[in-house]
C-alpha positions as CSV (number, residue, x, y, z in Angstrom):
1,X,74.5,100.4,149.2
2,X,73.0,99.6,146.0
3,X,74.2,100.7,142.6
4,X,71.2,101.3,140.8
5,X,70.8,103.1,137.0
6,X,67.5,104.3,136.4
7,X,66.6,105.9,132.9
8,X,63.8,108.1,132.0
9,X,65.0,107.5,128.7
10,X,64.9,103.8,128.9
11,X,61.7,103.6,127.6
12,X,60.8,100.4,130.5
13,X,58.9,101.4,133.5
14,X,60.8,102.7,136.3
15,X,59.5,99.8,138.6
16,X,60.5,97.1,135.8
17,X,64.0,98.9,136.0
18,X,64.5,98.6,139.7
19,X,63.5,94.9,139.6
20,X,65.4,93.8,136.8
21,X,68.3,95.6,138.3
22,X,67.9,94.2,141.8
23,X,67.0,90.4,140.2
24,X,70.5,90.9,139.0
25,X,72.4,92.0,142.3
26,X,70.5,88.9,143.6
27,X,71.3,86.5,140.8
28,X,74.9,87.6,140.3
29,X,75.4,87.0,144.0
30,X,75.7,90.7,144.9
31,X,73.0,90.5,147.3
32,X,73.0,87.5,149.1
33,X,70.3,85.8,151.2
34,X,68.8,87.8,153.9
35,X,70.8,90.9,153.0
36,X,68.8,93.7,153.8
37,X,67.5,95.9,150.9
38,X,67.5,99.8,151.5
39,X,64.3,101.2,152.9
40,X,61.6,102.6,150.7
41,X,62.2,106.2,151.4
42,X,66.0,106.0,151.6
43,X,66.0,104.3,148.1
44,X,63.1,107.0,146.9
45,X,65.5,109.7,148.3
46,X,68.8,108.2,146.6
47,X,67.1,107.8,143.4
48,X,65.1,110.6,143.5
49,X,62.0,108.8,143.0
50,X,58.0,108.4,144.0
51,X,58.4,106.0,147.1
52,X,55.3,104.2,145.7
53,X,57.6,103.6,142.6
54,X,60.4,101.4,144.8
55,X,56.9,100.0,146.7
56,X,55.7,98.8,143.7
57,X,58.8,96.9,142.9
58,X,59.5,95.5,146.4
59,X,55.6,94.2,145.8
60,X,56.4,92.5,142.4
61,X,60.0,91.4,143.6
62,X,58.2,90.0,146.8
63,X,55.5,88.1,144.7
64,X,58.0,86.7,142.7
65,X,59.5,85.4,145.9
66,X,62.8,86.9,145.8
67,X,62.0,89.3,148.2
68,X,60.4,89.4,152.1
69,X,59.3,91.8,154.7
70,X,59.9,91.1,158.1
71,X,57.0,93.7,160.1
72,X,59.1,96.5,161.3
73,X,62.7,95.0,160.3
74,X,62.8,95.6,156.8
75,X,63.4,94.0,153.8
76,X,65.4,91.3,152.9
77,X,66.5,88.9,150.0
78,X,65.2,85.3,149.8
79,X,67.0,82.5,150.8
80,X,64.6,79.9,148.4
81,X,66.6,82.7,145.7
82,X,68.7,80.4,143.1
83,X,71.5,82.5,141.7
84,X,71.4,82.1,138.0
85,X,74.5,80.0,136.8
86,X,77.6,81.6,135.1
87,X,76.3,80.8,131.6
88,X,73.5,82.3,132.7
89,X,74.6,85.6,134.0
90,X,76.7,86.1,130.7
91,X,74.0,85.1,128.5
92,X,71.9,88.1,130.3
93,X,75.0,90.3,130.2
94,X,75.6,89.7,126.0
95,X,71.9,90.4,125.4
96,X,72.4,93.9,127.6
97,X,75.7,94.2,125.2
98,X,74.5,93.7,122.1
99,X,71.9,96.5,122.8
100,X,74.3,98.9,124.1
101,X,76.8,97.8,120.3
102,X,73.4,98.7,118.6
103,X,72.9,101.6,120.3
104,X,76.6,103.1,119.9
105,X,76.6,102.1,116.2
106,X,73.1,104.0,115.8
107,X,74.5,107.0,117.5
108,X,77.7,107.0,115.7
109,X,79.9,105.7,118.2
110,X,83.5,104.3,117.4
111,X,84.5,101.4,119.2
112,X,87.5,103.0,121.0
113,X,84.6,106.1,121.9
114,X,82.9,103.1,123.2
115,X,85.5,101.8,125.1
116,X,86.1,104.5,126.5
117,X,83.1,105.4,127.9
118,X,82.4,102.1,129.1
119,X,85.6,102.8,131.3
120,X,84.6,106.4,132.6
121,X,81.3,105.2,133.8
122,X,83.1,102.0,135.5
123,X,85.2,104.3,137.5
124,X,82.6,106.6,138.1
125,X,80.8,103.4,139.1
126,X,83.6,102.6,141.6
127,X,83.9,106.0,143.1
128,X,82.7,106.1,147.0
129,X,79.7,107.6,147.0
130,X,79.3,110.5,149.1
131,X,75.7,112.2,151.2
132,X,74.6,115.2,150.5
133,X,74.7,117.4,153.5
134,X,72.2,120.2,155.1
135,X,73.6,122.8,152.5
C-alpha cells in the first residue's frame, strides 16, 4: 500500500503532489522495479479523489518514463528507473525540511512542539491501516 499525503492546502496541484510523492517511493527505493502501483480507482477511492486526477499523474509519471502500463495488468514502476543517490535523497529531504522549519517558525511553533508532532504523525504513519467496511 502506498502512503500518500495529499494537501488541499498545499497550494501544488493535486496531480504534481501524487508524482512527486510517488517519484520519491521510487527514488528512495520504496517501490522497486516492476512493483505494481494501486489501480486508478482504488487509489481515487483511498484518497478520496477524481480518478482522472491519479490518471493524470500515472500519464505524466508514464511520460517521464518512470511508469508503464501493461494492457489489462496494471501499472508498474520502471526498471530504466535510477534511484537517486543518498546525497541525493537527503538533499531533497533538507529542502522538504527547511520548509516545514519555516513554516513551524511562521506559525509559532517551538522546536520541542515541533518535535513532537513530527513524532505523532510518524506513528500515526506506522499504524496498519485499516478498510472501511459496508457500514
Amino acid at each position: 500500500m502506498l502512503h500518500l499525503n495529499i494537501s488541499q492546502a498545499n497550494g501544488l496541484p493535486i496531480y504534481l503532489q501524487l508524482m512527486q510523492q510517488i517519484k520519491a517511493l521510487i527514488a528512495t527505493g520504496r517501490l522497486n522495479p516492476d512493483d505494481e502501483l494501486p489501480p486508478v480507482r482504488v487509489l481515487a477511492q483511498q484518497l478520496v479523489l477524481n480518478p482522472n486526477t491519479i490518471v493524470r499523474a500515472y500519464r505524466e509519471l508514464e511520460v517521464a518514463g518512470l511508469i508503464y502500463k501493461k494492457k489489462g495488468s496494471g501499472t508498474f514502476v520502471s526498471a530504466q528507473v535510477t534511484p537517486y543517490t543518498a546525497q541525493e535523497c537527503r538533499r531533497l529531504l533538507s529542502e522538504r525540511a527547511d520548509t516545514l522549519l519555516v513554516e513551524a517558525m511562521n506559525l509559532g511553533f517551538t522546536e520541542e512542539e515541533l518535535f513532537d508532532l513530527l513524532r505523532e504523525r510518524m506513528e500515526h504513519l506506522k499504524r496498519p491501516t485499516t478498510t472501511k467496511s459496508g457500514a
